[in-house]
GUTI-84872 format. One record per residue (C-alpha): residue number from 1; residue in one letter; x, y, z. Coordinates in steps of 0.02 Angstrom, whole numbers, padded with zeros to 5 digits. Example, Ala and Ser with C-alpha at 12.3 -4.5 7.8 and 13.67 -1.06 7.14 Angstrom:
BEGIN
+-----+---------+--------+--------+--------+
: num : residuo :      u :      v :      w :
+-----+---------+--------+--------+--------+
:   1 :       a :  00615 : -00225 :  00390 :
:   2 :       s :  00684 : -00053 :  00357 :
+-----+---------+--------+--------+--------+
***
This chain:
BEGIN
+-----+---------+--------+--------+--------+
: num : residuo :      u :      v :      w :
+-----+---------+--------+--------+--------+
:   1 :       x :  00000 :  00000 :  00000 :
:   2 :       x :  00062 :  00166 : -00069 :
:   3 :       x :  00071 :  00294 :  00067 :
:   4 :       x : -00014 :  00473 :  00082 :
:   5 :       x :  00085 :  00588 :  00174 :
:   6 :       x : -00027 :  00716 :  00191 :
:   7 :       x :  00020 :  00839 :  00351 :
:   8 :       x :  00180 :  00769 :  00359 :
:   9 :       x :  00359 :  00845 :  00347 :
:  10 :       x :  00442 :  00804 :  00183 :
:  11 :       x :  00594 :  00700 :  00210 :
:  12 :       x :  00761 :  00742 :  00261 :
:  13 :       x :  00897 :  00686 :  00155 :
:  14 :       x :  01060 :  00747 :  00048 :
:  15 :       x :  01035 :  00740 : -00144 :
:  16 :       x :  01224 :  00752 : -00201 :
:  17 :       x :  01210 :  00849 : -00363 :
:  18 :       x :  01317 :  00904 : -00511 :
:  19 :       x :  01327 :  01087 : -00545 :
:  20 :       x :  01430 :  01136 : -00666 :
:  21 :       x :  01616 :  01064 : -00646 :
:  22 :       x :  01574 :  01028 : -00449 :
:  23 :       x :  01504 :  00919 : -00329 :
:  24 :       x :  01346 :  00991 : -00209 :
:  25 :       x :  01249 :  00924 : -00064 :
:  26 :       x :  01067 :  00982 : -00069 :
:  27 :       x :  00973 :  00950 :  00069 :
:  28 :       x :  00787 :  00957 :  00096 :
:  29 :       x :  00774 :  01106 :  00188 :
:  30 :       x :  00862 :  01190 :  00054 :
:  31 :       x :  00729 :  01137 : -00073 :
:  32 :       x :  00576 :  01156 :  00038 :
:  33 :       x :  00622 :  01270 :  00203 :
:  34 :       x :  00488 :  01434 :  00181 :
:  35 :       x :  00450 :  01399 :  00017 :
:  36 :       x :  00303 :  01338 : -00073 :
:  37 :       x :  00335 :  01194 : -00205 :
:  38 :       x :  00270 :  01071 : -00303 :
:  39 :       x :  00341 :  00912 : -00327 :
:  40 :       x :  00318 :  00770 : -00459 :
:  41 :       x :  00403 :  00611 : -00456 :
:  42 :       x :  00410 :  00490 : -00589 :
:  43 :       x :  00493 :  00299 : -00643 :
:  44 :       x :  00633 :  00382 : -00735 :
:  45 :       x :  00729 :  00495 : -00853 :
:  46 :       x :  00693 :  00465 : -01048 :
:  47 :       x :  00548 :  00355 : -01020 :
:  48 :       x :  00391 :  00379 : -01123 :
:  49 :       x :  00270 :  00455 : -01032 :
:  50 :       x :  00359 :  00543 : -00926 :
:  51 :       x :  00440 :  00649 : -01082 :
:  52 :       x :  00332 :  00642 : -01196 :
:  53 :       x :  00186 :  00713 : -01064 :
:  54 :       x :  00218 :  00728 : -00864 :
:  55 :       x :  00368 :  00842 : -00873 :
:  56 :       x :  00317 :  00959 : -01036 :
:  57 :       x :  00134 :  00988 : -00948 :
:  58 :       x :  00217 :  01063 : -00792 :
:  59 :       x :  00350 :  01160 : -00873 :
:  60 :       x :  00225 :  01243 : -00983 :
:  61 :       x :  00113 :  01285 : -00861 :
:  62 :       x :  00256 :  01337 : -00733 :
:  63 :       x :  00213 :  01535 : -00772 :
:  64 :       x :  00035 :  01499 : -00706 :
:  65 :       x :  00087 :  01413 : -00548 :
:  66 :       x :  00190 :  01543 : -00532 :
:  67 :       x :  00055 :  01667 : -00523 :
:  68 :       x : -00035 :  01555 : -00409 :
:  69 :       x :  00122 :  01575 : -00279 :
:  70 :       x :  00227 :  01417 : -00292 :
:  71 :       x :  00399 :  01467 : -00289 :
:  72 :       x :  00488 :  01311 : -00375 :
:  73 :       x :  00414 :  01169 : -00478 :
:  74 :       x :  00540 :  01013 : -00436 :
:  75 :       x :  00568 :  00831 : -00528 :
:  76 :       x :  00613 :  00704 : -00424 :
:  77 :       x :  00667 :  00517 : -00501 :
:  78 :       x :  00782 :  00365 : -00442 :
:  79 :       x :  00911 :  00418 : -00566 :
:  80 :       x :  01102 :  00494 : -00538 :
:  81 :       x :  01117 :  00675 : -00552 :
:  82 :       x :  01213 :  00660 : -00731 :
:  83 :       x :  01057 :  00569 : -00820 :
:  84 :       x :  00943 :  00719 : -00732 :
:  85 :       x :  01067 :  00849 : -00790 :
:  86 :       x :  01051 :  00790 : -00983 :
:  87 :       x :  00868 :  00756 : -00955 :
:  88 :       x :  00848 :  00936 : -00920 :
:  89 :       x :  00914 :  00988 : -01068 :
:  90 :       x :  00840 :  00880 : -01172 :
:  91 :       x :  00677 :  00928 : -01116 :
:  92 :       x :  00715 :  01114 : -01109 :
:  93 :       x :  00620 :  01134 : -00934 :
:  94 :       x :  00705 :  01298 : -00882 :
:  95 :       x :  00558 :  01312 : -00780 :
:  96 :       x :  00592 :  01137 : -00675 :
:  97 :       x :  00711 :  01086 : -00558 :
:  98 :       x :  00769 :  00912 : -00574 :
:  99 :       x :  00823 :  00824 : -00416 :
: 100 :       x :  00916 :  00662 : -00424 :
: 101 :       x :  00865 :  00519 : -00289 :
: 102 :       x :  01005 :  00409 : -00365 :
: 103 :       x :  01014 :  00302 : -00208 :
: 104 :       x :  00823 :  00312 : -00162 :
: 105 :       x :  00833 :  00383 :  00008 :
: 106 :       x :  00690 :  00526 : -00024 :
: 107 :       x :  00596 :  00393 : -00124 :
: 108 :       x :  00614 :  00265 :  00001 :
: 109 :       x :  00560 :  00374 :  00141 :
: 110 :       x :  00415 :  00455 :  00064 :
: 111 :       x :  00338 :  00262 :  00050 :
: 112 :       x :  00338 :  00282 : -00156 :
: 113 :       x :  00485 :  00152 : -00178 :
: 114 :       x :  00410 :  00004 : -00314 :
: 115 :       x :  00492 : -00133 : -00393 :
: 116 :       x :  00528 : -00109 : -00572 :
: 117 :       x :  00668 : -00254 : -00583 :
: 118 :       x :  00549 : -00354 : -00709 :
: 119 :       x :  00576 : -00218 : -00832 :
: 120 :       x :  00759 : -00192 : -00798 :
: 121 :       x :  00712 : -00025 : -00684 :
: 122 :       x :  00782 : -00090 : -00519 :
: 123 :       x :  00689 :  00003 : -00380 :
: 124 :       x :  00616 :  00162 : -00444 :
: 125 :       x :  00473 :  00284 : -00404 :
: 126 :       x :  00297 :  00249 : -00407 :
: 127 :       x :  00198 :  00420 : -00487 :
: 128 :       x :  00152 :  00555 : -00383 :
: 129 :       x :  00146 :  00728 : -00340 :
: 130 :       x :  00120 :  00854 : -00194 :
: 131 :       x :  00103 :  01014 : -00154 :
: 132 :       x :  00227 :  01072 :  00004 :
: 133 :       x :  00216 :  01223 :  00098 :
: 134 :       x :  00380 :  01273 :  00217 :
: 135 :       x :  00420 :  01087 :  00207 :
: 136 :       x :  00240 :  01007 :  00248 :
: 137 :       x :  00151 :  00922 :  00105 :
: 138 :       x : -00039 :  01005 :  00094 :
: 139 :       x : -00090 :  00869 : -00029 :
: 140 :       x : -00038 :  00719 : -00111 :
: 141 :       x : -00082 :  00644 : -00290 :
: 142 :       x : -00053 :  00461 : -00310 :
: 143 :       x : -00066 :  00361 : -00455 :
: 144 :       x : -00206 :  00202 : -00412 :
: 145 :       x : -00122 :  00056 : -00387 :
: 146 :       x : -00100 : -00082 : -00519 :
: 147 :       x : -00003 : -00129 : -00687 :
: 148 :       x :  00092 : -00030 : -00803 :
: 149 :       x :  00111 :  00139 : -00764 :
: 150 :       x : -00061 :  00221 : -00729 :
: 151 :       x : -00060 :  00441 : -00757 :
: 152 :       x : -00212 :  00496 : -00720 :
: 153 :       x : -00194 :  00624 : -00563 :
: 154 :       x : -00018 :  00673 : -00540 :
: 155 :       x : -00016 :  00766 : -00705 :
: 156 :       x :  00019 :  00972 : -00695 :
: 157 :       x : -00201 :  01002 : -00719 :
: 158 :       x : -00243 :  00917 : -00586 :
: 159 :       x : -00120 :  01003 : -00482 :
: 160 :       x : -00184 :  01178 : -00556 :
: 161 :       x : -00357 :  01137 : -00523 :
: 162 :       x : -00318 :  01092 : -00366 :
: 163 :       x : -00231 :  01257 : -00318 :
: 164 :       x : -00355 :  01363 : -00420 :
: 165 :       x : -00503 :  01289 : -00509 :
: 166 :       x : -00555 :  01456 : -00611 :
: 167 :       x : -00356 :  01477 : -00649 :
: 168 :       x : -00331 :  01546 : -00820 :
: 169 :       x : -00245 :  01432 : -00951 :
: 170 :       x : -00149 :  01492 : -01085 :
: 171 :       x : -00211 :  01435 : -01242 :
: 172 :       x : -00100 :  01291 : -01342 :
: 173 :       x : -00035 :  01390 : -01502 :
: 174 :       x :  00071 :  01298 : -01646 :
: 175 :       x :  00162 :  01372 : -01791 :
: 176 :       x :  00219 :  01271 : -01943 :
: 177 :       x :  00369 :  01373 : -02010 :
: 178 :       x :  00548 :  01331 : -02123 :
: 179 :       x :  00719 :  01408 : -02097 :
: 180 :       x :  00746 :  01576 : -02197 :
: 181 :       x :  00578 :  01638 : -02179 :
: 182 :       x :  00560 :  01813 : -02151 :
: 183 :       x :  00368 :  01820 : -02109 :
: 184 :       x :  00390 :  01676 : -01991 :
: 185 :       x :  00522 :  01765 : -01873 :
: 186 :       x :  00417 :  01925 : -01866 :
: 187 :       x :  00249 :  01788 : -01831 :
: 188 :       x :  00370 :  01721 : -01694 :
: 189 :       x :  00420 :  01899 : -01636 :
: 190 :       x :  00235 :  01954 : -01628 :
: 191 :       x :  00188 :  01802 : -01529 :
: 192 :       x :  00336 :  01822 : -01400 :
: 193 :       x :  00296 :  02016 : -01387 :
: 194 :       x :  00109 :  01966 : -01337 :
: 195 :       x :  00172 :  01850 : -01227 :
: 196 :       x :  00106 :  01699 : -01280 :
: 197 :       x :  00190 :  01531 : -01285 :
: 198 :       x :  00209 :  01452 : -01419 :
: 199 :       x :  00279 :  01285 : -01520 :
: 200 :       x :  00373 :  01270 : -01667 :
: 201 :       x :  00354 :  01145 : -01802 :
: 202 :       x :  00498 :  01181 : -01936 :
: 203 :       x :  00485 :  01135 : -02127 :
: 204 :       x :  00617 :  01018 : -02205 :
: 205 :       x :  00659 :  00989 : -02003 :
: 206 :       x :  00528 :  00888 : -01910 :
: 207 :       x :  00412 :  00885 : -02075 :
: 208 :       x :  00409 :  00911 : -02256 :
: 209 :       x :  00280 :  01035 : -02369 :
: 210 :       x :  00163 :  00899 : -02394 :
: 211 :       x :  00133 :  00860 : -02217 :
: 212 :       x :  00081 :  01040 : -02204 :
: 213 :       x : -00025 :  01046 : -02353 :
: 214 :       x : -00106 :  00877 : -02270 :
: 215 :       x : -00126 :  00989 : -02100 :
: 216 :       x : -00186 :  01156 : -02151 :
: 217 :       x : -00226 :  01160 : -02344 :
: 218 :       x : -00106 :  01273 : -02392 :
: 219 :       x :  00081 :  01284 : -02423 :
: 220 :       x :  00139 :  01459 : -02367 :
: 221 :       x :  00257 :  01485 : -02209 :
: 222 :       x :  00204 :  01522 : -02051 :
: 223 :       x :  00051 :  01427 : -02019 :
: 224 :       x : -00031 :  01476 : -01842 :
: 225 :       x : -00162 :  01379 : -01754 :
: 226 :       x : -00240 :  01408 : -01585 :
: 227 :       x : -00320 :  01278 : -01497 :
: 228 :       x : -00315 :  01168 : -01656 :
: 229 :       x : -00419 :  01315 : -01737 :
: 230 :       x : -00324 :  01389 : -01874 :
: 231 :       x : -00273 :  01589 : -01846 :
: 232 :       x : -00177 :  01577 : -02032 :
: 233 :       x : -00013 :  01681 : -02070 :
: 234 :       x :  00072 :  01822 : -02023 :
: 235 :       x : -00069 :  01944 : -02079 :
: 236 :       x : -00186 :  01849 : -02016 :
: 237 :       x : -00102 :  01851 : -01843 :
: 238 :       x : -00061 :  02036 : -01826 :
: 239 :       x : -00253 :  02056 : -01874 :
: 240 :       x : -00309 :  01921 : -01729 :
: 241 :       x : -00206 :  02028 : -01619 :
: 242 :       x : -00280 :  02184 : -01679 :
: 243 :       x : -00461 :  02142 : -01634 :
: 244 :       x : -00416 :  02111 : -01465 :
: 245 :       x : -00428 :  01912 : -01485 :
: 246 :       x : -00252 :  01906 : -01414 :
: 247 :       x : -00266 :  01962 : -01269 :
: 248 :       x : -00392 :  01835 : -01206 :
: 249 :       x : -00293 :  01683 : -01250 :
: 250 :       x : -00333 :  01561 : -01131 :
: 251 :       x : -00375 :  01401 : -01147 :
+-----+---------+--------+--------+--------+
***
């Protein structure tokens, strides 16, 4: 049985931890004394879900939870502090800290140690996450119990909606766009100076003209689409922005 820790004191325990050319200690207190953070805690580093959906979700909404008053958004997975360093990177979560429990000690004290030897894991985290004010967790989100790798609560909306239920999400926006192209840096300077997040899909890159075409219909660079609701191109976008539509873009 998985356990809640709910009104409890977080654990206290050294994370050794890379930093540039040198070798750190980071202790608990450092991570959670007067602050308030959220914490998410997942098998491991390069797995599936935990790339492809757990860590991107929080980092994008990191601005929001930020407005909301947590002060630090941290990662925490049974992996050495090398494989969380690259991880980082990888994922481009400026907006995450990623804490290494190489030899399990957080992990193992929080109750959230599992088996994962019949996949080649060792002993890894089970997924959760919790909100912790000045070092006592407020409220925990465990995964059910059972095969595989259920993610269903700990995810980054949950947490939000937890915090804030009428909090304000910003709206997903996409822009197909190819190397060179003029009207898609100004498209990607208008969206930055309206301060609204945004991914990149690049031409000849990640897909070619016909996967466009097969997308949106047309074959002209940028391509912008809110919400999987096409805005259009860079005219298009500075005239969204000029009726105002901009600066409700929520989700």
């Amino acid at each position: 049985m998985l356990k809640n820790s709910e009104g409890q004191k977080v654990p206290a325990v050294i994370f050794p931890m890379r930093q540039g050319d040198e070798w750190v200690n980071i202790t608990s207190d450092d991570i959670f004394a007067g602050k308030t953070v959220i914490v998410f805690s997942l098998p491991g580093a390069f797995t599936p879900t935990c790339s492809s959906s757990h860590v991107p979700r929080f980092n994008e909404l990191a601005p929001v939870f930020k407005k909301h008053g947590v002060d630090d958004i941290v990662c925490i997975s049974v992996n050495d502090t090398f494989v969380m360093n690259e991880w980082k990177k990888h994922q481009k979560a400026e907006d995450i800290t990623f804490i290494p429990d190489g030899n399990t000690d957080f992990t193992a004290a929080m109750g959230m140690l599992v088996d994962k030897r019949h996949k080649g894991y060792g002993m890894r985290s089970w997924r959760y996450s919790m909100l912790v004010k000045d070092g006592v967790i407020e409220k925990m989100f465990i995964e059910r119990e059972g095969e595989g790798d259920p993610f269903e609560v700990s995810d980054a909306d949950t947490m939000l909606e937890y915090i804030d239920f009428d909090a304000e999400i910003p709206a997903d926006i996409m822009m197909f766009s190819k190397p060179g192209c003029e009207y898609c840096n100004k498209a990607k300077e208008l969206l930055k100076e309206n301060d609204m997040p945004f991914e990149e899909v690049t031409a000849g890159v990640e897909i070619g003209e016909r996967a466009l075409r097969a997308a949106t219909g047309v074959a002209t660079y940028p391509q912008i689409f809110r919400n999987g609701v096409r805005i259009g191109g860079l005219d298009d976008l500075q005239k969204w922005l000029e009726s105002g539509a901009g600066e409700s873009a929520v989700g």
